[in-house]
N, C-alpha and C positions, 0 to 999 in steps of 0.2 A: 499457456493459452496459445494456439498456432490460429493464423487468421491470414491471408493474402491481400493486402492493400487494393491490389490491382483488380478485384471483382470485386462485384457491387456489394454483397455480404446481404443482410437482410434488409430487404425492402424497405424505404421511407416511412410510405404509405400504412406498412403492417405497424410501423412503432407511432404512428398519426393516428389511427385506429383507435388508438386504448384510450378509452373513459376515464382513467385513471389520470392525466395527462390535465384535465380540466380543471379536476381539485387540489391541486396543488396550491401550499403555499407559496407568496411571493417574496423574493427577493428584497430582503429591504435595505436602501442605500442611505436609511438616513442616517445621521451621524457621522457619515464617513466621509472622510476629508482626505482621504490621500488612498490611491488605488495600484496595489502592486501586483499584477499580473506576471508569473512567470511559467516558462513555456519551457519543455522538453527539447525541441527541435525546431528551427523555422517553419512556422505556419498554425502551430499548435495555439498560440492564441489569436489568432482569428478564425479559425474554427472553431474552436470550444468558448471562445469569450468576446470574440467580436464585438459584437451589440454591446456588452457590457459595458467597453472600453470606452465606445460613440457614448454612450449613454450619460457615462462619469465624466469625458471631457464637455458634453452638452451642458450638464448642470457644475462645471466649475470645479470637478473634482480632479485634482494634482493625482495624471496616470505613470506609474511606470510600470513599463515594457522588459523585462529578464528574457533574453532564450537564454540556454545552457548552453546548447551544441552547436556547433558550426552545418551541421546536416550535411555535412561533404561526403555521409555516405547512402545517400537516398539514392544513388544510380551505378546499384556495382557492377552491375553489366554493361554500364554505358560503354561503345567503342569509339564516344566522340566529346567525353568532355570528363577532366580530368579534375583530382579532388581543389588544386587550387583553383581552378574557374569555379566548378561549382561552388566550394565556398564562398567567394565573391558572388556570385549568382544571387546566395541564397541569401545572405547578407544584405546585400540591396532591395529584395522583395522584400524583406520584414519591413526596412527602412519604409519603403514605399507604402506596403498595406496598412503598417501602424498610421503613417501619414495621414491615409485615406480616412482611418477610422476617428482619429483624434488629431486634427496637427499640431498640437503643444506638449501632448506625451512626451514623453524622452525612451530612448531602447538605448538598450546593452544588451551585445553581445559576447557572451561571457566564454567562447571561444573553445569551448573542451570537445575533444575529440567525440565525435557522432558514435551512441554504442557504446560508449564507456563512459556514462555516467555511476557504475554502481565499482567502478576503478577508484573513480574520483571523487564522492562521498564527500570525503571529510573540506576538501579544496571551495564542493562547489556548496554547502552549508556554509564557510567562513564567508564567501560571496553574496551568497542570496541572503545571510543575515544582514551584512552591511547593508546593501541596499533597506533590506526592510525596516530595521531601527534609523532608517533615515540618514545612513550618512553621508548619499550624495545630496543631502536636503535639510534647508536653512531651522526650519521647525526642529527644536531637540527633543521636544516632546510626538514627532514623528509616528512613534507605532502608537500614538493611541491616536482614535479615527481611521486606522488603517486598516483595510481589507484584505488579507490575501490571497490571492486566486492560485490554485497550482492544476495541472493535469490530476482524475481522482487516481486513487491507490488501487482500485481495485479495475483499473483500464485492458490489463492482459496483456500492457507492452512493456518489458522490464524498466526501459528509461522513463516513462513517464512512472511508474510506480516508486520508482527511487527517489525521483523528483519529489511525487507529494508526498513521499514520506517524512524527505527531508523537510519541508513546508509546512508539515502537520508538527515535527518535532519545535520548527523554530516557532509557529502560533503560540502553543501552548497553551495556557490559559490566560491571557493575556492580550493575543491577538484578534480580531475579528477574521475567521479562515472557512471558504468552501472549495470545491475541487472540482472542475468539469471534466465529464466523460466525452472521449473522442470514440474510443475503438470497441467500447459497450454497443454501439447504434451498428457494429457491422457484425463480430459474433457473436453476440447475442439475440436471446428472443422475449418481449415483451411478458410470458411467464415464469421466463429462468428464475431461480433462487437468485443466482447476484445480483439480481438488478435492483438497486438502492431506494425501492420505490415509499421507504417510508422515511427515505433521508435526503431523498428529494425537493428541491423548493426552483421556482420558475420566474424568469425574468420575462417580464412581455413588453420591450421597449418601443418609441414612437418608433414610424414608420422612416424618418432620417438616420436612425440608428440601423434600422433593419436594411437600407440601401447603403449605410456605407460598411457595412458588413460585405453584403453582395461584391460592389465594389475593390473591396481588399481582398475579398478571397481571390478575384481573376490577377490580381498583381505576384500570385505566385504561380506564375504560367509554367514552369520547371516541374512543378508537379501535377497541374491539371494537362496541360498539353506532350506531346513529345519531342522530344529537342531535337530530334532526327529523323528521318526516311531508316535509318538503319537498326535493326534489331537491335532489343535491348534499351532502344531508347524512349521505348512506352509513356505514355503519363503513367506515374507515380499512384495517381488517388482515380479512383473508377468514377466516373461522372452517376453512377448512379448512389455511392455513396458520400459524394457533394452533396445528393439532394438532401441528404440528413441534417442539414445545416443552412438550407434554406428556405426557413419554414420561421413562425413571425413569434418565436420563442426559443430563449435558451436556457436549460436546464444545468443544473449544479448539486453537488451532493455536499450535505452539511449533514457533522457528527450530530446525532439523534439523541444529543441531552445530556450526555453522558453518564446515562443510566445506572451500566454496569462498571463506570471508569473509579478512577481516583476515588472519587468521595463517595461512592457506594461502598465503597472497601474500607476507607480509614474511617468510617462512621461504624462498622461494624466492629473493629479491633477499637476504636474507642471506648464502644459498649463489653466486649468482650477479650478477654489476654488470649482463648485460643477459641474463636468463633466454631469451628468444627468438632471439634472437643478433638485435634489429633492426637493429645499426648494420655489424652485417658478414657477412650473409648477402645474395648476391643475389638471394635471393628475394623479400625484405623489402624492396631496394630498389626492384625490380619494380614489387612488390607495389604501394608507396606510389603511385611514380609513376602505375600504374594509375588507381588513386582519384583522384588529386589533376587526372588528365585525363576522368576521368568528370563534375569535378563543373560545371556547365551557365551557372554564374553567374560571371565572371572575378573579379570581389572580391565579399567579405560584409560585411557591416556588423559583426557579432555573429558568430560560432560556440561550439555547446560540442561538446564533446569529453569522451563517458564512454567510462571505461575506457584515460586517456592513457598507463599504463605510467612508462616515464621519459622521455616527450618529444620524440622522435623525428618522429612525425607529427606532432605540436603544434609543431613548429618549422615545420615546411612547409606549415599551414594557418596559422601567422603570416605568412607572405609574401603571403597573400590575403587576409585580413582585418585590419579594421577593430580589432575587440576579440576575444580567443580566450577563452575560460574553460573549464579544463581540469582533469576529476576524478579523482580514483582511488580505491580506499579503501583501501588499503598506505601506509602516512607512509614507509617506505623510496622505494618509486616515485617519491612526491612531494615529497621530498626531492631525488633527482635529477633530477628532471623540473625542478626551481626554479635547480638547477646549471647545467643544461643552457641554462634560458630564461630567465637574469638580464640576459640585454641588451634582452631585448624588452619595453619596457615595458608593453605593450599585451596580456600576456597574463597571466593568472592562474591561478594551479594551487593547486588544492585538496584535500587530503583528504575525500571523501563517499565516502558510501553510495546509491546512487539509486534500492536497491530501499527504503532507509529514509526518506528525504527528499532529493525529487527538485530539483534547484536552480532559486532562482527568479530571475523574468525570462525576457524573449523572447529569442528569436535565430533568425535565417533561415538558419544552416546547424547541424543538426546530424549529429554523427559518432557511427556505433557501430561498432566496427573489434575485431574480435575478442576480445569481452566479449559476445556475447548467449547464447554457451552454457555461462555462469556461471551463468546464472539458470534456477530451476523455470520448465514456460509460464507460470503462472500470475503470476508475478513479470512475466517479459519482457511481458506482455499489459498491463499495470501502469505498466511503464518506457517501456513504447511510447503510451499514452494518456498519459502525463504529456509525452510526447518531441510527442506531436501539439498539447496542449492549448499548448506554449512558444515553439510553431514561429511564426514572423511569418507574416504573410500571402505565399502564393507564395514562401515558405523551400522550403529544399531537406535533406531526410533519405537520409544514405548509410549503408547499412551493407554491411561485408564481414566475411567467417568464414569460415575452414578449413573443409573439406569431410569432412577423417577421421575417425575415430571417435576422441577420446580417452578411456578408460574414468573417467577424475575428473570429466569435465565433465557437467553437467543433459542437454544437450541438444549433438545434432550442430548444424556448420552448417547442413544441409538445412533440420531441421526451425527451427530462430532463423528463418530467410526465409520459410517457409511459415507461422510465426506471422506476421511481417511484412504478409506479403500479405493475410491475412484481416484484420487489426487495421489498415492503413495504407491497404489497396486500396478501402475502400470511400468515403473523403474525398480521397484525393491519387492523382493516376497516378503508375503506375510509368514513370520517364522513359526508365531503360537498366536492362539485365541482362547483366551481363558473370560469363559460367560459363566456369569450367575442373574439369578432372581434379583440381585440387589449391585453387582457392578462388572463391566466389562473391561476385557483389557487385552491388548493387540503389540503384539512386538516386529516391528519390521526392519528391513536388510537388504539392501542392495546384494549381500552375500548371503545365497539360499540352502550354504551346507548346513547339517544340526547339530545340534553339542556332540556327541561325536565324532562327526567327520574335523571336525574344529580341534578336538582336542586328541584324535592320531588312534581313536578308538575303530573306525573305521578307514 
């Protein structure tokens, strides 16, 4: 997602408009007894959660305050103010806004370099869990009653997506967890496909919550004003995308039930040892062979494979590669999938999540084989930037999906390939398209020679 901070992005007023806006569910705080907000960069939770913050220190609720980053690089063209001022700058305005918003909060600044949050993963997960299981706090029973607030995953700005990923991983199911949208309200538009409008829910706080919001946001003058007369030292955030935040509600994205998740899945392999019929329909085994002759590279080094089921195809991309690593997020699936692939040393199967934390490491082949119409678009838009950023150089991305409508799933196959194409086609060619009546299938490549040219025939 490309967006420029520095212009106003879509109008206030156009996202105040929408009807939609009205019915929303609301926010509910009860129960909750201890409120962990964390933030991407300085300023990101008073923008996206402000009011919330006022709201939980009003009624008694124990707030903590996480940024990750130090923000020391919100002004690289500055020619007047250098990354250790700024980071002290920016330091002190959280200091002060959270102030404004709650004064009994507590903040951490967890001090990792601005822009390399997706470096620092594993470092800033060990952090934000402590915090959240309570260990700077005297309750041991801590994460129950607690909240957690992260930037959402589907924002368009890498740091904040690596954020709530990690935040969505440490919830679990266990946590109470939703995710505010900042940078949705500037490229976005009120009928876009990503916009989370069914996992939406609204906080409408007193009107002391909504002034010390206002309040806080002016105590990060570094980014609404400019720190110089001299070029380069602009404000940071365009005053007319401030107004998206000062309006007498704020909005937050919570998982939608988790319809298609964990126990949609292990309730069907409960019921069923191979829920698809993969190991004995012919169409499945078609099917495989299809793919596994579409794919343009005769061995791989590396492949992953989301959404492996019980292993089936991960046995047959073992014969090709090198190393397989293979996900699912059903522990029944990957249970059998481990039964199934215990002779193969070389391949590992995993319980994930990949709309929650996408696995790391490279790999020159990935697989998405009938799993993209599990996910909202805005998700698969997501899964597929994380599937391009893992890809080695000249890797190869296959995906195939049913073509019929089934009424459980987000999204048909059609539409999983036509995200595909917009989100893949503008870095990698499409190498092959193999369509039928009954399923489609799409091989794509940063590297656009054909089996031929690849293999010294041309």
């Amino acid at each position: 997602m490309s967006f420029d901070p520095a212009r106003a992005g879509t109008p206030a007023d156009v996202w105040s408009r929408d009807a939609r806006f009205a019915g929303l569910p609301a926010l509910d705080l009860a129960g909750v007894r201890r409120l962990v907000v964390v933030a991407a960069h300085p300023d990101d939770e008073t923008l996206g959660a402000g009011a919330l913050i006022a709201e939980a220190g009003a009624a008694g609720i124990a707030v903590v305050v996480l940024v990750v980053t130090d923000g020391a690089a919100s002004h690289p063209r500055s020619p007047s103010t250098g990354a250790d001022e700024l980071r002290a700058t920016r330091a002190a305005e959280t200091a002060a806004a959270v102030h404004r918003l709650d004064p009994a909060a507590t903040v951490h600044m967890l001090g990792f370099a601005d822009g390399e949050v997706r470096e620092n993963r594993a470092a800033i997960a060990d952090a934000v869990r402590a915090f959240t299981a309570g260990a700077d706090h005297a309750d041991a029973d801590a994460d129950e009653g607690t909240l957690l607030v992260a930037p959402w995953r589907g924002d368009g700005h890498r740091d904040h997506r690596v954020v709530g990923e990690i935040c969505a991983e440490i919830a679990g199911d266990s946590t109470a967890f939703v995710e505010y949208p900042i940078w949705l309200w500037h490229w976005a538009a009120p009928s876009d496909d990503e916009v989370p409008w069914g996992s939406f829910v609204a906080l409408r706080p007193a009107a002391a919550a909504l002034d010390a919001k206002r309040h806080a946001i002016e105590a990060y003058s570094s980014q609404t004003t400019a720190l110089s007369d001299l070029p380069g030292d602009e404000a940071v955030l365009h005053p007319g995308f401030l107004r998206n935040f000062a309006g007498d509600t704020e909005f937050y994205v919570r998982a939608s039930g988790d319809r298609l998740g964990r126990a949609y899945f292990d309730d069907l392999y409960a019921r069923h040892d191979d829920p698809w019929g993969f190991t004995s329909r012919w169409y499945e085994r078609r099917k495989r062979a299809v793919t596994m002759a579409a794919l343009p590279e005769e061995r791989y080094l590396s492949a992953l494979e989301i959404g492996s089921s019980i292993g089936v195809l991960t046995e047959q991309l073992a014969a090709r590669c090198d190393a397989v690593t293979a996900v699912d997020v059903s522990a029944a699936a990957v249970e059998r999938a481990r039964e199934r692939l215990s002779h193969e040393r070389h391949v590992t199967v995993e319980m994930a999540d990949v709309a929650s934390a996408f696995p790391s490491g490279e790999y020159d082949l990935v697989v998405l084989s009938e799993v993209g119409y599990y996910f909202e678009a805005a998700v698969l838009r997501r899964i597929l930037s994380d599937t391009a950023d893992a890809l080695a150089p000249g890797g190869t991305v296959v995906l195939c999906h049913w073509r019929h409508t089934v009424d459980d799933y987000a999204l048909t196959g059609d539409e999983v390939h036509d995200i595909a194409a917009q989100q893949l086609g503008g870095s990698m060619a499409r190498l092959l398209r193999h369509e039928e009546v009954d399923f489609v299938l799409d091989v794509y490549s940063p590297d656009s020679r054909s089996v031929a040219s690849r293999t010294g025939l041309l």
